[in-house]
N, CA, C and O atoms as a DFTB+ gen file, in Angstrom:
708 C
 N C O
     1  1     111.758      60.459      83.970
     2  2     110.499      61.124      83.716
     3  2     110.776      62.571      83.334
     4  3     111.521      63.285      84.006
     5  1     110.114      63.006      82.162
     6  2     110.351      64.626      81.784
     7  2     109.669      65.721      82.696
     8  3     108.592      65.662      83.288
     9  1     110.575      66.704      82.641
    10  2     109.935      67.683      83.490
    11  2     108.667      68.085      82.715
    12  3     108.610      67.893      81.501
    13  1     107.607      68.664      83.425
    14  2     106.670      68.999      82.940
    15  2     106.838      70.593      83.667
    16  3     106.781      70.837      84.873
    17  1     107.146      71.944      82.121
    18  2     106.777      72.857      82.335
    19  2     105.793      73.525      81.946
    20  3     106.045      74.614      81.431
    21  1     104.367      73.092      82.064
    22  2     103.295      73.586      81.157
    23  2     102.665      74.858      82.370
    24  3     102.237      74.356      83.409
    25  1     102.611      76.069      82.301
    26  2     101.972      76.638      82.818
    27  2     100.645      76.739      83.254
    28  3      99.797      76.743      82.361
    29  1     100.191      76.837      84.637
    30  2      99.030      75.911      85.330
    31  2      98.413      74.567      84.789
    32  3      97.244      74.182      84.821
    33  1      99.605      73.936      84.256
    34  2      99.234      72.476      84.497
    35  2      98.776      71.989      86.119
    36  3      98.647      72.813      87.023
    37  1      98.591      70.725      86.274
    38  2      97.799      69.858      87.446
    39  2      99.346      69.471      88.207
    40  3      99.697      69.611      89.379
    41  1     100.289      68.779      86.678
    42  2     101.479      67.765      87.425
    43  2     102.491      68.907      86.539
    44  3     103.022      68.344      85.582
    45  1     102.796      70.120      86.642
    46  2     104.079      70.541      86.594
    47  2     104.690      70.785      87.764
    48  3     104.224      71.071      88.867
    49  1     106.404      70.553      87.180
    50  2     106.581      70.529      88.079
    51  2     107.654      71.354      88.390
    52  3     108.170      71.594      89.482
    53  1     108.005      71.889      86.899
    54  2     109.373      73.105      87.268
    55  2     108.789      74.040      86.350
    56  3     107.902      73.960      85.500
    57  1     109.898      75.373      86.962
    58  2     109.353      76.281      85.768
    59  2     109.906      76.736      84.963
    60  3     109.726      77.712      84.234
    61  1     110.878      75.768      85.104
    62  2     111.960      76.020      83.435
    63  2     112.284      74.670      82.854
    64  3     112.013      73.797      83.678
    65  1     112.882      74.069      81.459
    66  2     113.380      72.879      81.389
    67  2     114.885      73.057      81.269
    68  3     115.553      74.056      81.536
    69  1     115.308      71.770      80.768
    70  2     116.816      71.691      81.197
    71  2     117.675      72.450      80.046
    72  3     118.900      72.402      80.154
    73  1     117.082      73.175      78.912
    74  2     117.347      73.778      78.126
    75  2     117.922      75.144      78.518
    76  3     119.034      75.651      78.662
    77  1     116.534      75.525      78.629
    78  2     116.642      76.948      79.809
    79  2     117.389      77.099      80.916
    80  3     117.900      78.197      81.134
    81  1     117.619      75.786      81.996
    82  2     118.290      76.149      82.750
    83  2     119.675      76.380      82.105
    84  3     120.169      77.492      82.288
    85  1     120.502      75.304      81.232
    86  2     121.617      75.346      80.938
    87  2     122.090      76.454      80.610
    88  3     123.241      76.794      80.887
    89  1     120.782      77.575      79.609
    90  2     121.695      78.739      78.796
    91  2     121.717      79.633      80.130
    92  3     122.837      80.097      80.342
    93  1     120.819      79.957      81.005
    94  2     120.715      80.424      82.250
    95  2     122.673      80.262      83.128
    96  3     123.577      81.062      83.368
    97  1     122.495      79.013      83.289
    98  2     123.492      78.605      83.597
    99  2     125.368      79.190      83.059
   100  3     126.383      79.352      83.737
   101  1     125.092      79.357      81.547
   102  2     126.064      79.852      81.045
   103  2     126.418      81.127      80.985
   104  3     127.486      81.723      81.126
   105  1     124.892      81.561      80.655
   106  2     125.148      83.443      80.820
   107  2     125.544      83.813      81.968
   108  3     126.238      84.823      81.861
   109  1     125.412      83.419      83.161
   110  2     125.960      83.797      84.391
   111  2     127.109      83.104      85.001
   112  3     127.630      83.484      86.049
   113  1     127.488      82.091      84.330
   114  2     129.028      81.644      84.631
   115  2     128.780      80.252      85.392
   116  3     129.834      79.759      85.791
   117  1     127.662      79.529      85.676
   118  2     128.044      78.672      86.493
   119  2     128.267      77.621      85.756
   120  3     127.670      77.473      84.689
   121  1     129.403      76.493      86.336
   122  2     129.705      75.350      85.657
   123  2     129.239      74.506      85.968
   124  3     129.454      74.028      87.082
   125  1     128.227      73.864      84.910
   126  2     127.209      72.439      84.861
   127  2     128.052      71.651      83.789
   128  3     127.431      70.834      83.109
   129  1     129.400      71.809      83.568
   130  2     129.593      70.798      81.813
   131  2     129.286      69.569      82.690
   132  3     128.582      68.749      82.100
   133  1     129.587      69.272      83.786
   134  2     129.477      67.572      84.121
   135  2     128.724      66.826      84.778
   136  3     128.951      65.817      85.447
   137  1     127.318      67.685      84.421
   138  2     125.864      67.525      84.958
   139  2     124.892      66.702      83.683
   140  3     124.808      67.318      82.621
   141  1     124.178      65.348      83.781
   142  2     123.641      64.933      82.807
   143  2     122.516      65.601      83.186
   144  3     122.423      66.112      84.302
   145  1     121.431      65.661      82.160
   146  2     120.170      65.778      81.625
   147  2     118.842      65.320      82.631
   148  3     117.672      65.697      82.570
   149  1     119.499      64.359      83.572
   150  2     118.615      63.870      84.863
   151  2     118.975      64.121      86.021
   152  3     118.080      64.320      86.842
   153  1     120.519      64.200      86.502
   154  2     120.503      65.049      87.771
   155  2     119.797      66.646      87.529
   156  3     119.206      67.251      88.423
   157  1     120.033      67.249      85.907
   158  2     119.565      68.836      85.830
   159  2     118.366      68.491      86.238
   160  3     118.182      69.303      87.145
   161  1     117.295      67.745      86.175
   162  2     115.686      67.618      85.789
   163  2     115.790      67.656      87.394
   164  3     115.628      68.756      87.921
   165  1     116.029      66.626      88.150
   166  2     116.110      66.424      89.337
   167  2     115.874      67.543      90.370
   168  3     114.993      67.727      91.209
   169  1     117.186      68.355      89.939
   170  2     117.480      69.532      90.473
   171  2     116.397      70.596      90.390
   172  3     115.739      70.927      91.376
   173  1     116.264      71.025      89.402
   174  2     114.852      71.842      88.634
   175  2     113.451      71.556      89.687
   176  3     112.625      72.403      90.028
   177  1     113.480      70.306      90.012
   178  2     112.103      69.884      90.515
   179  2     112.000      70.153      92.158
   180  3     111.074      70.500      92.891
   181  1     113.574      69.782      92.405
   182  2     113.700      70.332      93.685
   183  2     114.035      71.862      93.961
   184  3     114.365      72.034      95.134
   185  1     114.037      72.623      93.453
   186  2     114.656      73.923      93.463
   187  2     113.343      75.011      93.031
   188  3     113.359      76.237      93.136
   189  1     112.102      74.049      92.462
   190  2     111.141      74.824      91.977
   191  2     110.327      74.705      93.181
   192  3     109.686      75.695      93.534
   193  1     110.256      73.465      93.960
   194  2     109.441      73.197      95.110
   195  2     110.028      73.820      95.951
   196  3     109.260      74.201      96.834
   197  1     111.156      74.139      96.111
   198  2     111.377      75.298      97.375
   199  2     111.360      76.434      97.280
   200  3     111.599      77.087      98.296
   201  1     111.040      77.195      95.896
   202  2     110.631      78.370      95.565
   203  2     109.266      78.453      96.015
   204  3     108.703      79.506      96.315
   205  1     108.864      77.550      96.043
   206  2     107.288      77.378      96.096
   207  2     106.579      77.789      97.491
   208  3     105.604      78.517      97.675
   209  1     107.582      76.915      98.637
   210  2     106.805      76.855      99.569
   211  2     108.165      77.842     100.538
   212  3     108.207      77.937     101.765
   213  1     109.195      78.497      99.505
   214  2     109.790      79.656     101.147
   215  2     108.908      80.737     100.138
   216  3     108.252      81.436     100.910
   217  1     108.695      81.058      99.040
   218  2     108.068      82.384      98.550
   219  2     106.706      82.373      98.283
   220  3     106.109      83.434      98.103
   221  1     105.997      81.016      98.223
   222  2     104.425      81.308      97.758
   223  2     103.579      82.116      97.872
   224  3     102.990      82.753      96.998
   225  1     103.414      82.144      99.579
   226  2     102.155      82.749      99.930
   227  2     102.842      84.143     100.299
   228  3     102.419      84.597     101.362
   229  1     103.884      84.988      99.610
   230  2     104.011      85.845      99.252
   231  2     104.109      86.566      97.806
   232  3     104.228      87.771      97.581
   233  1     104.030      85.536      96.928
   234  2     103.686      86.023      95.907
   235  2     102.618      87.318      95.626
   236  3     101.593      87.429      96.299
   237  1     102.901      88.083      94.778
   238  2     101.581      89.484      94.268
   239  2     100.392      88.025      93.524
   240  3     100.667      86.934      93.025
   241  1      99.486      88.510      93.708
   242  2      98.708      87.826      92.919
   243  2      97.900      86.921      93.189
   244  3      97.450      87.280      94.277
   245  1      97.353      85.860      92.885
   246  2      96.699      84.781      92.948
   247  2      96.952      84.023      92.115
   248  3      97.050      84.379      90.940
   249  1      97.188      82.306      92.664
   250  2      97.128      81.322      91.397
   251  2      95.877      81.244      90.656
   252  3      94.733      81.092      91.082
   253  1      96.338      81.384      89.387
   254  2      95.248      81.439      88.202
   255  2      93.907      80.258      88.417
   256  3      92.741      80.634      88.300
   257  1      94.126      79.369      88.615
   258  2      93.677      78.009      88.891
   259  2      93.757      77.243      90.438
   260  3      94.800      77.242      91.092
   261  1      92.745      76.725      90.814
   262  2      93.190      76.420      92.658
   263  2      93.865      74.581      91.708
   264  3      94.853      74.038      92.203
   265  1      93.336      74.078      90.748
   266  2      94.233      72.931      90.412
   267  2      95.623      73.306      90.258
   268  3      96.364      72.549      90.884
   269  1      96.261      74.296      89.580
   270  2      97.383      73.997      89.428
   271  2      98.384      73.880      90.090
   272  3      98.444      74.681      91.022
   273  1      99.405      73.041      89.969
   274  2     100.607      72.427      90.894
   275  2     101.672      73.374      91.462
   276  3     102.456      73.157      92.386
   277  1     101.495      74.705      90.545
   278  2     103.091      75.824      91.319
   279  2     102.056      76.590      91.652
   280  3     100.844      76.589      91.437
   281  1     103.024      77.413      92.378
   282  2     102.529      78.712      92.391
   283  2     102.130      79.697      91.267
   284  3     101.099      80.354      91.410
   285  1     102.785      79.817      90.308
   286  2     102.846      80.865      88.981
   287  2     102.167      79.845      87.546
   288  3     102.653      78.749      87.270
   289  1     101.556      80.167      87.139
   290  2     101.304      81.466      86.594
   291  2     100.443      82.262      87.992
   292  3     100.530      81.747      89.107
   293  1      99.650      83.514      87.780
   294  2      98.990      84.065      88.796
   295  2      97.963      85.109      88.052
   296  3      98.216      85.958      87.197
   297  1      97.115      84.868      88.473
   298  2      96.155      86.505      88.000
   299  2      95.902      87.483      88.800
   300  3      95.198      86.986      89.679
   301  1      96.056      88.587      89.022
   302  2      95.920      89.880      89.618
   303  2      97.011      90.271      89.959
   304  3      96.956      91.012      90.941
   305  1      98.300      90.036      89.448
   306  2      99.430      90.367      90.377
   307  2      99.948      91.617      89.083
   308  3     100.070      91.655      87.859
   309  1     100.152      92.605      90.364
   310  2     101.014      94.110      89.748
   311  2     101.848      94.186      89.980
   312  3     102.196      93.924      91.131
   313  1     102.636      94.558      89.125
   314  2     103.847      94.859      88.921
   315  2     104.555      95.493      88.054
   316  3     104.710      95.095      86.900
   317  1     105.383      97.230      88.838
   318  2     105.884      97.960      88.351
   319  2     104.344      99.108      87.680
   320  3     104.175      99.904      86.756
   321  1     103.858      98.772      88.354
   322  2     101.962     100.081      87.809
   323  2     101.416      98.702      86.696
   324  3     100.204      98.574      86.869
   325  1     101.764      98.012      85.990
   326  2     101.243      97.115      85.308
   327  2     100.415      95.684      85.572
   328  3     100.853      95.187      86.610
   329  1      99.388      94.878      84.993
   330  2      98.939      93.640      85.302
   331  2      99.885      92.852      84.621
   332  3     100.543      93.237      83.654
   333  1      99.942      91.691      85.167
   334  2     101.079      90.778      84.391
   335  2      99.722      90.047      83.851
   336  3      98.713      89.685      84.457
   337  1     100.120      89.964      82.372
   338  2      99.204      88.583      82.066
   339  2      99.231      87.514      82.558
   340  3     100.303      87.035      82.928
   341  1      97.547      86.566      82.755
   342  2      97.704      85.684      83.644
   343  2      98.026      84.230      83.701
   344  3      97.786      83.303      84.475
   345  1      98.832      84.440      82.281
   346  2      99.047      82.821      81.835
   347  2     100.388      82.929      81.581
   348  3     100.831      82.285      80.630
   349  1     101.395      83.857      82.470
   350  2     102.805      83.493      82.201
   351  2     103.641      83.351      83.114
   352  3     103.585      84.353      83.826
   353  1     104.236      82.786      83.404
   354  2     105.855      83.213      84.453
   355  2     106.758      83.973      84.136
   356  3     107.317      83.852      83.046
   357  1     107.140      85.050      85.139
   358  2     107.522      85.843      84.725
   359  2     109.454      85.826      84.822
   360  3     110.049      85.349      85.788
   361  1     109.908      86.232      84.035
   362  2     111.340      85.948      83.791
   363  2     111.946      85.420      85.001
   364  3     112.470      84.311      85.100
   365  1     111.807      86.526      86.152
   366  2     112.247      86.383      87.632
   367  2     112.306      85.430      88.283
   368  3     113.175      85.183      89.120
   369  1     110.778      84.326      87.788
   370  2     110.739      83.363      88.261
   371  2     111.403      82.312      88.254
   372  3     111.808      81.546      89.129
   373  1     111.488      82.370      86.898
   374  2     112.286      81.257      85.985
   375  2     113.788      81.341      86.365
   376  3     114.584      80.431      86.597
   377  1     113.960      82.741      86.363
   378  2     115.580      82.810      86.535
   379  2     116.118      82.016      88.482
   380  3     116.988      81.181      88.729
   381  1     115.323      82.619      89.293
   382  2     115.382      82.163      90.374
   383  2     115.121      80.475      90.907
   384  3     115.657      79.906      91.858
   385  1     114.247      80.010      90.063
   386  2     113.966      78.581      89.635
   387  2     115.747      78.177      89.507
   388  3     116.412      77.525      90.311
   389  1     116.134      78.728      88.391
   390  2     117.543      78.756      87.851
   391  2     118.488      78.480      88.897
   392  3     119.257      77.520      88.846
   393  1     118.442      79.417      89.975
   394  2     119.171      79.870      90.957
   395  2     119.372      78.985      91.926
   396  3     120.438      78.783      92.506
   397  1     117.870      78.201      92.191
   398  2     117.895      77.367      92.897
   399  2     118.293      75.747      93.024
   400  3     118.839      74.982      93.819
   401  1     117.602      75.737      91.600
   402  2     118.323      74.571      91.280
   403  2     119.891      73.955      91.042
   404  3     120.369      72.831      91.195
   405  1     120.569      75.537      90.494
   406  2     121.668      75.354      90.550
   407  2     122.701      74.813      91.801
   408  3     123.670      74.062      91.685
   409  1     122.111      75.511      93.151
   410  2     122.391      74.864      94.171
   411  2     121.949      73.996      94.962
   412  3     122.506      73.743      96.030
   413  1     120.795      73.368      94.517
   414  2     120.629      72.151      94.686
   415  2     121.520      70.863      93.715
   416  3     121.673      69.689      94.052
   417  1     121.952      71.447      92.606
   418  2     122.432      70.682      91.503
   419  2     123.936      70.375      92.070
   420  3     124.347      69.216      92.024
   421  1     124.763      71.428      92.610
   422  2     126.238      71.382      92.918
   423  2     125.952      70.939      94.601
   424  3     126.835      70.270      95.140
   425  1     125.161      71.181      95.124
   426  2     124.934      70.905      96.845
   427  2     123.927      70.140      97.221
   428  3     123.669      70.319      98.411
   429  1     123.417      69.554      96.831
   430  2     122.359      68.492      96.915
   431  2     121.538      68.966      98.917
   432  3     122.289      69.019      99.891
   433  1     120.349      69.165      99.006
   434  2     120.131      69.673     100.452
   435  2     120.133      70.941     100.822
   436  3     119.225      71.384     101.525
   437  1     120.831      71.459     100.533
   438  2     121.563      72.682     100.655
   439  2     120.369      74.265     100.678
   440  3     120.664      75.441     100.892
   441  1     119.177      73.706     100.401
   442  2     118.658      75.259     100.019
   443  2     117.646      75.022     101.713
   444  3     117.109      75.834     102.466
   445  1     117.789      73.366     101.737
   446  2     116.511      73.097     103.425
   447  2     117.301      72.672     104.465
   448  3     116.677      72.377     105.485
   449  1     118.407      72.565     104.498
   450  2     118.980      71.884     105.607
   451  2     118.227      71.216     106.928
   452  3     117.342      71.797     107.555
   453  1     118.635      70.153     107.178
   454  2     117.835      69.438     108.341
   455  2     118.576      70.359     109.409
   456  3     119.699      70.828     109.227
   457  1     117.806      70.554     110.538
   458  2     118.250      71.103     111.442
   459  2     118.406      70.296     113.673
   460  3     117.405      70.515     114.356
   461  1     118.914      69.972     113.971
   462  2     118.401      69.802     115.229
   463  2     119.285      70.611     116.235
   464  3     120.485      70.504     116.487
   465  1     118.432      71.363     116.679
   466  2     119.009      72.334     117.574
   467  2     119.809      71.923     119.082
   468  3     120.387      72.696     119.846
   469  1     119.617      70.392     119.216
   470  2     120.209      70.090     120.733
   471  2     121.362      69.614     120.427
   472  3     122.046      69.019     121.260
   473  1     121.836      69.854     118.884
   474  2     123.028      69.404     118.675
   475  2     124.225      70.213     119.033
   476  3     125.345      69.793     119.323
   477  1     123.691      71.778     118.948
   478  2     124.523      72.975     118.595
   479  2     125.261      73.200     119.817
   480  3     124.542      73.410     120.794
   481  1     126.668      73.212     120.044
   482  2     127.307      73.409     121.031
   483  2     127.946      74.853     120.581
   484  3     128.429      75.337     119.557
   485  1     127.616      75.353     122.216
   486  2     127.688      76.713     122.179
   487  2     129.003      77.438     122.574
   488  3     129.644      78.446     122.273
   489  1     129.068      76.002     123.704
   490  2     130.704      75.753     124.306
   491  2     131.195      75.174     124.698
   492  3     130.558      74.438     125.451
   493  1     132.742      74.903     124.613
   494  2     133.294      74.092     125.226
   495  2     134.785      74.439     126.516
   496  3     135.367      75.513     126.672
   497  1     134.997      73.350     127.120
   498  2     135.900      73.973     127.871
   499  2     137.046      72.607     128.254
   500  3     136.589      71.616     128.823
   501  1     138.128      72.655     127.986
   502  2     138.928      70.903     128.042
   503  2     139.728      71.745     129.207
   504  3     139.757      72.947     129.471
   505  1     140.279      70.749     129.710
   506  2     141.679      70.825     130.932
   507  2     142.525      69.788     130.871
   508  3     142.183      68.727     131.394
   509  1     143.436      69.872     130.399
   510  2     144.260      68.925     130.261
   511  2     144.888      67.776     131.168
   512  3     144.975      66.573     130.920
   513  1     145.459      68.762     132.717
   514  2     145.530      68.122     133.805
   515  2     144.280      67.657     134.856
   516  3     143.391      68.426     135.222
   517  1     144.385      66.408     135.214
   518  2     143.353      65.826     136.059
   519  2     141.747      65.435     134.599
   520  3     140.592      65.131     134.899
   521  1     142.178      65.565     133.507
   522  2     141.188      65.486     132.184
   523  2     139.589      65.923     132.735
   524  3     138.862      65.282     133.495
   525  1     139.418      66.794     132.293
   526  2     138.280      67.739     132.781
   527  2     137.785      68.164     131.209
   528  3     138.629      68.767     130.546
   529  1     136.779      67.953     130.723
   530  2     135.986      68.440     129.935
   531  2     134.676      68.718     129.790
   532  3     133.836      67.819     129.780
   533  1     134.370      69.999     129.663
   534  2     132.603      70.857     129.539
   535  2     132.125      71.024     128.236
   536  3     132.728      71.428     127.242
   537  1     131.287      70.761     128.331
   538  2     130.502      70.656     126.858
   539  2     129.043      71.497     127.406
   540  3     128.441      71.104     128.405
   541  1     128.640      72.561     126.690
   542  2     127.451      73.502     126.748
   543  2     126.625      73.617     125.499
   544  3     127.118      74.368     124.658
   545  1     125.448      73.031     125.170
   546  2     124.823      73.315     124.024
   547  2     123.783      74.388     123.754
   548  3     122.985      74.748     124.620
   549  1     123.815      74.847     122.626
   550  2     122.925      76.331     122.490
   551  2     121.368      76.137     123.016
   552  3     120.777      75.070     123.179
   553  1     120.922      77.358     123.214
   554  2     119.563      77.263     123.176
   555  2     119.267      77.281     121.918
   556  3     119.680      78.120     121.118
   557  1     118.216      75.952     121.564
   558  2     117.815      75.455     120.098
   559  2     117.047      77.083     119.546
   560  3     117.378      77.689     118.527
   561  1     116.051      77.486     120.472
   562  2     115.324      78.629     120.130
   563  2     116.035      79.533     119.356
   564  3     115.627      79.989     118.288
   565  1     117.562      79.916     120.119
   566  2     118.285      81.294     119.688
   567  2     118.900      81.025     118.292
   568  3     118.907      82.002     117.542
   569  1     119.405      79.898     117.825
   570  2     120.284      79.586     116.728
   571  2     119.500      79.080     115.652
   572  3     119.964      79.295     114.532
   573  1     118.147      78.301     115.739
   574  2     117.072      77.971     114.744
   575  2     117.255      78.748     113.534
   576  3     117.539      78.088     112.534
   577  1     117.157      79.966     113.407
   578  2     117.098      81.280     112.430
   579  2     118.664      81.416     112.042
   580  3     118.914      81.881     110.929
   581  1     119.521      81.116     112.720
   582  2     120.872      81.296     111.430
   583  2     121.195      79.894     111.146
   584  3     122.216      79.614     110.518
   585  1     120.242      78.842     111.647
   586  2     120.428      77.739     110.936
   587  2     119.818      77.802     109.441
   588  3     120.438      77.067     108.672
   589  1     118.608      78.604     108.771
   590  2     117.896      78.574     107.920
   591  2     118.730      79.687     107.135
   592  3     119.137      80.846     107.219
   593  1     118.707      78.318     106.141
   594  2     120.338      79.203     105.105
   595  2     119.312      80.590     104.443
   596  3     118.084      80.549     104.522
   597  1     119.957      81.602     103.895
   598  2     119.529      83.158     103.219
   599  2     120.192      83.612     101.900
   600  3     121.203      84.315     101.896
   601  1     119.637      83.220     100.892
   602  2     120.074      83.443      99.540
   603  2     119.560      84.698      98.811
   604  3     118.523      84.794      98.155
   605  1     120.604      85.758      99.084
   606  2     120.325      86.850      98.599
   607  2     120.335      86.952      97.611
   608  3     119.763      88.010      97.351
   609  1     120.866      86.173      96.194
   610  2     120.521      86.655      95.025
   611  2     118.925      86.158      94.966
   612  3     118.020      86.974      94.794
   613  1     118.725      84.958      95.102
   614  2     117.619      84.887      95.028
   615  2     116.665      85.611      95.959
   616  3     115.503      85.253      95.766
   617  1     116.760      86.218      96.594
   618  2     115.268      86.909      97.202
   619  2     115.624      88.265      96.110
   620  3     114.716      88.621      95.359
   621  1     116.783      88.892      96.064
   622  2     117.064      89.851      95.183
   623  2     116.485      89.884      93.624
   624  3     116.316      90.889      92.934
   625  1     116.276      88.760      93.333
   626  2     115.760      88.254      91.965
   627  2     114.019      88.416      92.090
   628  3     113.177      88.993      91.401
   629  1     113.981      87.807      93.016
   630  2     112.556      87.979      93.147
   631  2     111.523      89.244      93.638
   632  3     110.309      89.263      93.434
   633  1     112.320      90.304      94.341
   634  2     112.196      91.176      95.741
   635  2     110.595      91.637      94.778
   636  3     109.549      91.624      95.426
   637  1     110.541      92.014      93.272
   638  2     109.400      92.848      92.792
   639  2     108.356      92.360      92.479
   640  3     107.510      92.815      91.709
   641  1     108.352      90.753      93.454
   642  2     107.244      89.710      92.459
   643  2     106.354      89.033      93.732
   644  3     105.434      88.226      93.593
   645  1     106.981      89.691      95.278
   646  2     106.548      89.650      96.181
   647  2     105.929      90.598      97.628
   648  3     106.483      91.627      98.014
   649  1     105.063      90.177      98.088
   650  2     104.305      91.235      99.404
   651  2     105.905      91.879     100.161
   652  3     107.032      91.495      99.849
   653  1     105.663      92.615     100.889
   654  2     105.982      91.936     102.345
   655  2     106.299      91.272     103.005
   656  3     105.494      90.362     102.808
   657  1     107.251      90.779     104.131
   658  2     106.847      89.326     104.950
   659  2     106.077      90.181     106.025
   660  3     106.181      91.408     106.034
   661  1     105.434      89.611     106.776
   662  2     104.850      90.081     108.146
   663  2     105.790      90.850     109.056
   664  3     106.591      90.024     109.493
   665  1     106.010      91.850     109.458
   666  2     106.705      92.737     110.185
   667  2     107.381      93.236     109.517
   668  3     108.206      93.689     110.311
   669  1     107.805      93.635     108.202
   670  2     108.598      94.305     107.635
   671  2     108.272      95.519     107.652
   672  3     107.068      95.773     107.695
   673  1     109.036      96.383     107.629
   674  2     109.226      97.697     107.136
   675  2     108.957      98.044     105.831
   676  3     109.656      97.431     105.024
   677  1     108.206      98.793     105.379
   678  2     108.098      99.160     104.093
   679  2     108.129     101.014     103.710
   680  3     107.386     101.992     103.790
   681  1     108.829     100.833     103.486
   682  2     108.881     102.995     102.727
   683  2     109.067     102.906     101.988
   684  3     109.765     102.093     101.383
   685  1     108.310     104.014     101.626
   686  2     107.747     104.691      99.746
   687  2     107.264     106.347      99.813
   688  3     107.535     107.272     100.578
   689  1     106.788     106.269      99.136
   690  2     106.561     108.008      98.893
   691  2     105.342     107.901      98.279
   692  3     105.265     106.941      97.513
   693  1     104.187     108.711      98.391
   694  2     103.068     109.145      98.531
   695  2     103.317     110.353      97.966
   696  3     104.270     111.029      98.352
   697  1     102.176     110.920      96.617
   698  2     101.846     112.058      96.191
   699  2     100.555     112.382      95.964
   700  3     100.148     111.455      95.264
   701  1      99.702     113.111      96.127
   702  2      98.752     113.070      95.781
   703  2      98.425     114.305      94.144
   704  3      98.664     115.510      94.213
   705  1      98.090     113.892      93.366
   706  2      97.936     114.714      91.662
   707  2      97.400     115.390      91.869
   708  3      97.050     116.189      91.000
């Protein structure tokens, strides 16, 4: 099935095609030669849906349409003192789309990892004589958060196309004319 990149379409579903990703792909060095045309699509679809739902509801802006299927296009969103027109995606997006898919494409999983925290052993302790072994597993609570992988190019790609998260720090400078 073809990707559908139509901007605020109903059923799109990436926001680049496999065209775009590839030259994407080349200008920055990563090696896809031995990737067909349907694992790329694959990838794209999964890599756009997790853009979707770790960055959405931080996006600047509003989706243009409450039908459409991504997040982007958007209307009201500023950026850099400017309105972005409201029927486009903006490079960042696409490129990070890029980003993601790429490691979904070489790592399949890799951007959501399943997690179960009663797995995580925190410690262990063997004795060789009389065979004595301790096994201690983490508190699921404390390790949850460096279980949830952190892709700095991509938030870096994106950093000017989004709020805030809730508790962040934000400084700037204030003048008044």
């Amino acid at each position: 099935m073809a990707l559908n990149t139509t901007p605020g379409a109903e059923n799109a579903d990436s926001y680049v095609d496999v065209d775009y990703f590839r030259a994407y792909c080349e200008r920055i060095g990563h090696d896809i030669d031995d990737k067909d045309a349907t694992q790329i699509e694959q990838a794209l679809r999964r890599g756009t849906a997790w853009i979707d739902a770790t960055y959405g509801l931080r996006f600047i802006g509003e989706p243009t349409d409450i039908e459409q299927a991504l997040e982007w296009p958007r209307k009201n969103a500023v950026w850099r003192g400017s309105t972005l027109p409201d029927g486009i995606i903006p490079r960042q997006v696409k490129n990070a789309a890029c980003e993601s898919a790429w490691r979904e494409l070489t790592a399949p999983g890799s951007l959501s990892p399943d997690y179960d925290g009663s797995e995580q052993i925190k410690r262990t302790r063997k004795k060789v004589g009389d065979l004595e072994k301790e096994v201690e597993y983490a508190d699921s609570a404390s390790t949850k958060d460096a279980a949830v992988p952190v892709f700095a190019v991509i938030d870096g790609i994106l950093s000017g196309l989004m709020v805030p998260a809730p508790g962040s720090t934000v400084v700037g400078f204030l003048a008044r004319a």
